[in-house]
C-alpha positions as CSV (number, residue, x, y, z in Angstrom):
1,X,13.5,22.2,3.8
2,X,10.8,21.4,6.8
3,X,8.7,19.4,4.2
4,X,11.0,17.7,3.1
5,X,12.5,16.6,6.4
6,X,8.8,15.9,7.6
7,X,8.2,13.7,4.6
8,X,11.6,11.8,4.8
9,X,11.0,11.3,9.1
10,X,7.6,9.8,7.6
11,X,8.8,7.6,5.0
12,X,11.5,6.3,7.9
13,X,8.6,5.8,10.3
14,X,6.7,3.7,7.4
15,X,9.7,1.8,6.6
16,X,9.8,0.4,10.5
17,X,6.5,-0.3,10.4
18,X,6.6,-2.4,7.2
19,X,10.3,-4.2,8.6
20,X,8.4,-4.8,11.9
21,X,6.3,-6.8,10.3
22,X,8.3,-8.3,8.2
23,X,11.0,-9.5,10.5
24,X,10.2,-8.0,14.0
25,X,11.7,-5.8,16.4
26,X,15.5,-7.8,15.7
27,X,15.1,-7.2,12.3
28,X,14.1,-3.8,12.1
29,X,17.8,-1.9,11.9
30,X,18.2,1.6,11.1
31,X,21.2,-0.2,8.4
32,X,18.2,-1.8,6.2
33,X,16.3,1.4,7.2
34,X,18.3,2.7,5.3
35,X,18.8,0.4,2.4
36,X,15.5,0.1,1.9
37,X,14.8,3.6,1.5
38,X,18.5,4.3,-0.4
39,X,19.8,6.9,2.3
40,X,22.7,6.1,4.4
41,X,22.9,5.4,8.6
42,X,23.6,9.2,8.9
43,X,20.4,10.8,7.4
44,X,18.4,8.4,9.5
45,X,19.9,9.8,12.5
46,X,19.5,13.1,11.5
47,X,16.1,12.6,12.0
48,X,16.2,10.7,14.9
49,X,19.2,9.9,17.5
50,X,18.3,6.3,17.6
51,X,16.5,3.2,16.6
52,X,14.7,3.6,20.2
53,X,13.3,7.1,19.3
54,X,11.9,5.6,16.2
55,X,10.6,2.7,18.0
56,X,9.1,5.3,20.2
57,X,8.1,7.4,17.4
58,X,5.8,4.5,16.3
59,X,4.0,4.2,19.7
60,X,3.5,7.5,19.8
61,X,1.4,7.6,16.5
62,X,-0.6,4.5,17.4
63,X,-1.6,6.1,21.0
64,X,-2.5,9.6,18.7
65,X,-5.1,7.4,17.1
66,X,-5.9,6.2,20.2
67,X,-6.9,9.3,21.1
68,X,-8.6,10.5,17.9
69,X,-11.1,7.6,18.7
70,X,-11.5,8.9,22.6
71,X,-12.4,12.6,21.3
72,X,-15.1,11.3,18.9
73,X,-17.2,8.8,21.3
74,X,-16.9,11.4,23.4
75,X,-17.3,14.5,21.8
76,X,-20.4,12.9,19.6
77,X,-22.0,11.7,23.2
78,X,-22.5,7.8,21.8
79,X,-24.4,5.4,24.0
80,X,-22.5,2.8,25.3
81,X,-23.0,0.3,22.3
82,X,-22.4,2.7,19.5
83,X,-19.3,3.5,21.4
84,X,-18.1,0.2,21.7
85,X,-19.0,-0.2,18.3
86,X,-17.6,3.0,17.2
87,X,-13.9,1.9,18.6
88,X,-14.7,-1.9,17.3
89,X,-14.8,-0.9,14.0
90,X,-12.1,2.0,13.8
91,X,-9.1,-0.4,14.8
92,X,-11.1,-3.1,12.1
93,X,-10.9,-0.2,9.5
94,X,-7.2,1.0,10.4
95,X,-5.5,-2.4,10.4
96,X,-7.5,-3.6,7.8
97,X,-6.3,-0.4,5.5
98,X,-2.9,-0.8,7.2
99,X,-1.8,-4.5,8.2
100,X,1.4,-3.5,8.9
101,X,0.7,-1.2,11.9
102,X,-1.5,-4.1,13.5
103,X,1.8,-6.3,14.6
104,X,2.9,-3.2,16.5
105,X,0.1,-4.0,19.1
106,X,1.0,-7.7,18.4
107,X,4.7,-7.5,19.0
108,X,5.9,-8.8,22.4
109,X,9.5,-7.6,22.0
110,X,8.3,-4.5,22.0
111,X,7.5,-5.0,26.1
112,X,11.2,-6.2,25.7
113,X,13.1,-3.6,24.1
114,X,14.1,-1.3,27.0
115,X,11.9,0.4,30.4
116,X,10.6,3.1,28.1
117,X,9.1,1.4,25.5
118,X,7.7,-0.9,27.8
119,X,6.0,1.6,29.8
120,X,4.8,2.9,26.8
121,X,2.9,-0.5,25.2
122,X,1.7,-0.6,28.8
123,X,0.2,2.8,29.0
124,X,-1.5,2.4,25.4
125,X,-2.9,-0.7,26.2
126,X,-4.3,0.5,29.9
127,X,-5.5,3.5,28.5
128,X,-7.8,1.1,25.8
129,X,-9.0,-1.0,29.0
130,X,-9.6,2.1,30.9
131,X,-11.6,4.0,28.5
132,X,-13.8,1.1,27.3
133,X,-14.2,0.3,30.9
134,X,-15.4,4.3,31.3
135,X,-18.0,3.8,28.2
136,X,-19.5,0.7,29.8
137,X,-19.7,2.5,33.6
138,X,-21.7,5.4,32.5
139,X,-23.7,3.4,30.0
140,X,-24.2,1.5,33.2
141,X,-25.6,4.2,35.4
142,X,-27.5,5.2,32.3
143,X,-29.4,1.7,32.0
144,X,-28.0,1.2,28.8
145,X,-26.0,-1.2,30.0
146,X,-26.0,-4.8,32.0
147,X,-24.9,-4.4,35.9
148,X,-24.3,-8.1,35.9
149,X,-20.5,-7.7,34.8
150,X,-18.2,-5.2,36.1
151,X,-16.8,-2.5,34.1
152,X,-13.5,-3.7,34.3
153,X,-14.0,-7.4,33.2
154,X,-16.2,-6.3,30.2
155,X,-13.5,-3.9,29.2
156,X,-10.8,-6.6,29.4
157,X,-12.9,-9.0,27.3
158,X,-13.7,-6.3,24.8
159,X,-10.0,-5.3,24.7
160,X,-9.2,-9.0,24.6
161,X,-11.3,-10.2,21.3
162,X,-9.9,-7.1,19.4
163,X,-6.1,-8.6,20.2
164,X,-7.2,-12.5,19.7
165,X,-9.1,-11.4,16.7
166,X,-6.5,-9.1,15.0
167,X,-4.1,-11.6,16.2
168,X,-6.1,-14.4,14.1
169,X,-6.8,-12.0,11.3
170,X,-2.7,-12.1,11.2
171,X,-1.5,-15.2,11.2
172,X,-4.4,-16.2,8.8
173,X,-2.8,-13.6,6.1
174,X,-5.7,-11.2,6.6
175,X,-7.9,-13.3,4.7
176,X,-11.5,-12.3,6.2
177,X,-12.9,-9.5,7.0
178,X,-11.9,-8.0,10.4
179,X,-15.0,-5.5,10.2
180,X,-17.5,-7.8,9.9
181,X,-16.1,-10.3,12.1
182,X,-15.7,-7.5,15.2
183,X,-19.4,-6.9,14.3
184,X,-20.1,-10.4,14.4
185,X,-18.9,-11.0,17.7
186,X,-20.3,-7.1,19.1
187,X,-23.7,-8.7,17.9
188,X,-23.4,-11.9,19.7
189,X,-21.7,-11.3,22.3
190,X,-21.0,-8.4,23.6
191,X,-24.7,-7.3,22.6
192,X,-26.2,-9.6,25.0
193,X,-24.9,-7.0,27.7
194,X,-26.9,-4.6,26.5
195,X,-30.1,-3.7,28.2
196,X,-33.4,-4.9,26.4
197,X,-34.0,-1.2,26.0
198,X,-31.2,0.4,24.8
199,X,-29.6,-2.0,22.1
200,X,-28.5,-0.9,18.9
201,X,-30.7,-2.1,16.0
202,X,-28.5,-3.3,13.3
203,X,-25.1,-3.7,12.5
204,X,-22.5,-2.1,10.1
205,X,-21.0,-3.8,8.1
């Protein structure tokens, strides 16, 4: 019986997602929840007491990521450019394998909804900012990495080009490579900060 509530809260959660998407925050009702995955109103809120908690829910899986990212720059002790490209490329690899959950990120009614859910897109996005901005301070005292911008800015601008990119990557029906375009730019860009020293040779692809 636990598995099979787990698996049906699951299937609810990908549902959202997908209606999200599809027709944004407005549009995603527990009603077509429901139709959509032939239960009734009833058994969705069984599983959760309302379309807030599943809205919730969805934030709460996309800051879990979040944090599966954190523990690996930091548990595998990357320098500062593998760790930016480290958490580049992870987002590239999870929206590319899962569009869907990209508009979450993307969705500005979600700042809308209520106080709680707002909080919550705020958190997840100052949490990014903060930890990039961490990678780049130490990588910074370690002479891996350019003094000439402040942690801070270099974290919004990295933060930044993954939402204009992703947004881009969107509205252009996720027709090029979001991987090789975040390397791209990491190359170009954002590898110019590094010091002479301490750049990473190569790219993935």
């Amino acid at each position: 019986m636990f598995s099979k509530n787990l698996k049906r809260k699951d299937n609810i959660i990908i549902a959202a997602i997908d209606l999200l998407d599809e027709a944004g925050i407005r549009g995603m009702t527990t009603k077509e929840i429901a139709r959509r995955q032939n239960i009734t109103e009833p058994a969705i809120y069984r599983q959760f007491a309302s379309k807030k908690e599943i809205i919730l829910t969805i934030l709460q899986k996309f800051s879990d990521f979040d944090q599966s990212i954190n523990n690996t720059v930091t548990e595998q002790k990357m320098k500062c450019m593998d760790g930016i490209r480290f958490f580049m490329n992870a987002y590239a690899e999870y929206y590319q394998n899962y569009p869907q959950i990209a508009t979450v990120i993307l969705s500005y009614d979600m700042f809308h909804y209520d106080d709680e859910t707002n909080k919550t897109m705020k958190k997840i996005i100052n949490d990014r900012r903060k930890f990039v901005a961490g990678i780049i301070k130490k990588g910074q005292s370690l002479n891996e990495f350019s003094k000439d911008i402040s942690s801070e800015d270099a974290a919004d601008i990295i933060t930044g080009i993954i939402w204009s990119t992703t947004y881009s990557w969107k509205m252009q029906d996720c027709n090029f490579s979001l991987k090789q375009k975040f390397s791209k730019i990491l190359d170009q860009c954002i590898g110019s900060w590094a010091c002479t020293n301490a750049k990473t040779v190569g790219s993935e692809k």
